[in-house]
N, C-alpha and C positions, 0 to 999 in steps of 0.2 A: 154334646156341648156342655162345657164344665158350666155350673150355674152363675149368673150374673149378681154381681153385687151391685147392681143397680139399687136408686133408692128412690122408689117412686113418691111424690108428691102431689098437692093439687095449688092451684093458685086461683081464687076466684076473684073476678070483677063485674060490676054493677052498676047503675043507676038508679037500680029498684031491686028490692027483695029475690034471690033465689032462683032465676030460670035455668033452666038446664043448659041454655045458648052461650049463657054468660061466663064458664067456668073453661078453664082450661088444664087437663091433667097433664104435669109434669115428671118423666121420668129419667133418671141418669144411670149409663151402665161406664163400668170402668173395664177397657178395654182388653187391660192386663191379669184380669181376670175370668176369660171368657176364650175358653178354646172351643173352634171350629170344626167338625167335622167334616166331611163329606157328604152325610146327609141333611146335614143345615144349609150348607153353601148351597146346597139344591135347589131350595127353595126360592131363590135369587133367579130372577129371570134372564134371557141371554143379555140385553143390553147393561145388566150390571155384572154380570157375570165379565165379558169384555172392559167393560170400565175396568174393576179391580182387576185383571189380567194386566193391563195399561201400565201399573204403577211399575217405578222401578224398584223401591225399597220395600223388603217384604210387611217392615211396619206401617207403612202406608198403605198398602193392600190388606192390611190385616185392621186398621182403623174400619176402611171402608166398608170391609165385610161383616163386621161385628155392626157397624151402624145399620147399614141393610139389613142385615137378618132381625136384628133388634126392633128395626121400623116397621118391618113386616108383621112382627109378634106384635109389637104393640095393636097396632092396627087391629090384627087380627082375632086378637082379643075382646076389642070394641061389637066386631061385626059377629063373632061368632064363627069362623070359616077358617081354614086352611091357610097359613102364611101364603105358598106358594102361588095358590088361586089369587092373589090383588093382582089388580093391571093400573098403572101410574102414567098421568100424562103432564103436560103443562099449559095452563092459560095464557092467552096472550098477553105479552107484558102494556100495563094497562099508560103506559108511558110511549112506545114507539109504536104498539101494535106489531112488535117480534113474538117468535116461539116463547121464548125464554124468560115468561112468567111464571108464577108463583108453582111448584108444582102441586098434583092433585093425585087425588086416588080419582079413577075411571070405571072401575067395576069389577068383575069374578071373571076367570076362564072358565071356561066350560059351564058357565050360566045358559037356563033354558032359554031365557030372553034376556038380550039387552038391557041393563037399566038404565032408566029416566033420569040424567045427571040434570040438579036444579040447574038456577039460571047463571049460575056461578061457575058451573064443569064438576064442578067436586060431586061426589058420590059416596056414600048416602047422606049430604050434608055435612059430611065428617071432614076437617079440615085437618093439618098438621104438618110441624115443622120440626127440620133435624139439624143438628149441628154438632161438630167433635172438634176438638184442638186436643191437641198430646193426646194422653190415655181417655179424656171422658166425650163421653156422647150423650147428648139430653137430646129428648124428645119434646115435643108439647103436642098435644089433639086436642080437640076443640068443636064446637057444632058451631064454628063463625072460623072467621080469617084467623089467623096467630102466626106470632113470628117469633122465634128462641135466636140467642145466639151465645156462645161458649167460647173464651181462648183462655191462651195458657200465659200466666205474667212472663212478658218476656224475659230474654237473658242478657237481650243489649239493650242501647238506645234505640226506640222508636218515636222521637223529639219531630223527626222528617215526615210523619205523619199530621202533625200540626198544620200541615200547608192543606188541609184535606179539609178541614174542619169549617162549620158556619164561623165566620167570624166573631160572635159572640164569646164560642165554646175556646177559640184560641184564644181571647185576651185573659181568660180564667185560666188557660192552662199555663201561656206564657212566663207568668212571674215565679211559678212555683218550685221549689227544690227541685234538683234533676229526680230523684227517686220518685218523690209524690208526683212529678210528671209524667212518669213512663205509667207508672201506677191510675193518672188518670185519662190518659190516652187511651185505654186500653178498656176503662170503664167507657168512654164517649162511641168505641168503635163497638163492643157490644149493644149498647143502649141505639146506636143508628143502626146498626144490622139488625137488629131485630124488630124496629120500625119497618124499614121498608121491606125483610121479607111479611112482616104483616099487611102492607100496601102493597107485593108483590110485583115492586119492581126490583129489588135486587139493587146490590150497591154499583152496580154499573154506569148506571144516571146519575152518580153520582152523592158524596154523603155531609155535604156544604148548603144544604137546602132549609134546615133546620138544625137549632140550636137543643142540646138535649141534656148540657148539663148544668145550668140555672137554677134558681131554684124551685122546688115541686108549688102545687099549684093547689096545697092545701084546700083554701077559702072557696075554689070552685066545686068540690068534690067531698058533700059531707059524710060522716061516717055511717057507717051501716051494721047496725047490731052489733054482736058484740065481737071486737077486735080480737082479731089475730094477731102474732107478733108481726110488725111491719119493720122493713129496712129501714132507714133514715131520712130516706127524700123520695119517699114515695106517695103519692104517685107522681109522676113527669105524662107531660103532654107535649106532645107534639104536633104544632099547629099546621104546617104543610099537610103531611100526610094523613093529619086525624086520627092520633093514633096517641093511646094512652102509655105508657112502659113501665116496670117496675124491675129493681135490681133482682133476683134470684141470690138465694144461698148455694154454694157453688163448692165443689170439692177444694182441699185447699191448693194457693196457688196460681188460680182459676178464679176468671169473674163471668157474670153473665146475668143474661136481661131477658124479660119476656115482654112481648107488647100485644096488645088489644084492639082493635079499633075502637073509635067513641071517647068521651071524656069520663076515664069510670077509676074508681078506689080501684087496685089493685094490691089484693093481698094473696098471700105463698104461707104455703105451712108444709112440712116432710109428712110425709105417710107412715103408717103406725111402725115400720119397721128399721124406723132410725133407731 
């Protein structure tokens, strides 16, 4: 596999000084820069292996396969083990009580025993979340819930997405020049996806439940040691779901949001090899 010009990162958040829970590592691979072999694809279990099979265009099968193998590495990194060895399930979504909650990591093949997933499904604790639009794929892990989400600025109008939105976030978006409104549709749909894959239901239920581009929430969330560079309206809270979010620095082109549960600063900084 040609090596990835991924650019890992970390984004921490808090209430209180430094716990290991509260941090969540962020990292991004660029697609087009990442060839596959056969013995990478390997390590992809049958149900993804069939997935990417699925796609019709080879660059969307070639997205998907670079994410997975990447998710795996990442992971696998964490735990110490073999890409291949994860096994991946999903929790009930915590909205209808369907399959199709948040998903998780399950445990090792070929483990001697079973492991004890907490009270959550996740195993070993280790939470994370994937997402790709065009060439990039971020990752976030986590020892708690987290939710990432990445797209690509569009090429047309997506004004028709406005109908989608809490009605707060539409009268902000409504007046604005067409460009700074494609521009900000596209900030509000990462900032809810990455909420609710944090609350793990998935934008199915919908993304009209909370307003997420208001302004941040400063006065409630004071600072904590000494500042990192921060985006401009961070942090954002999101009162439905409980869930804190902050913009991410994003390849260009690309916007994108991490979220947290809890009402916490959240701050993002690149990792030494920007």
């Amino acid at each position: 596999m040609t090596a990835a010009s991924g650019r890992p990162g970390t984004a921490s958040a808090s209430r209180a000084p430094g716990p290991a829970d509260q941090t969540a590592e962020v990292s991004w691979f660029d697609t087009r820069a990442i060839s596959l072999s056969g013995s990478d694809l390997a390590e992809l279990d049958a149900r993804e292996k069939a997935r990417a099979a699925a796609f019709v265009f080879p660059s969307d099968r070639h997205r998907y396969e670079v994410a997975h193998v990447m998710l795996r590495r990442v992971l696998a990194g964490h735990l110490g083990t073999d890409p291949s060895r994860l096994t991946f399930g999903r929790q009930q979504c915590p909205t209808c009580g369907g399959p199709s909650g948040k998903p998780i990591l399950t445990g090792l093949q070929g483990a001697a025993e079973e492991p004890s997933p907490p009270g959550d499904g996740s195993w070993p604790g280790l939470s994370f979340s994937l997402a790709h639009s065009g060439e990039a794929v971020a990752i976030a892990v986590a020892r708690g819930p987290v939710g990432i989400d990445v797209e690509r600025e569009p090429d047309g109008c997506v004004c028709s997405l406005a109908s989608a939105m809490h009605p707060d976030d539409a009268a902000i978006v409504e007046p604005l020049p067409e460009s700074e409104r494609h521009h900000a549709v596209i900030r509000w749909w990462v900032r809810a996806e990455a909420v609710l894959k944090c609350a793990g239901t998935g934008i199915a239920h919908g993304m009209d439940a909370f307003p997420v581009l208001g302004a941040p929430v400063r006065s409630r969330v004071p600072p904590l040691g000494p500042r990192l560079p921060l985006e401009p309206d961070v942090p954002g809270w999101a009162a439905a779901p409980g869930c804190s979010f902050a913009a991410l620095s994003a390849p260009k082109g690309y916007q994108a949001a991490l979220a947290l549960p809890g009402l916490r600063l959240i701050r993002y900084r690149w990792g030494p090899d920007r």
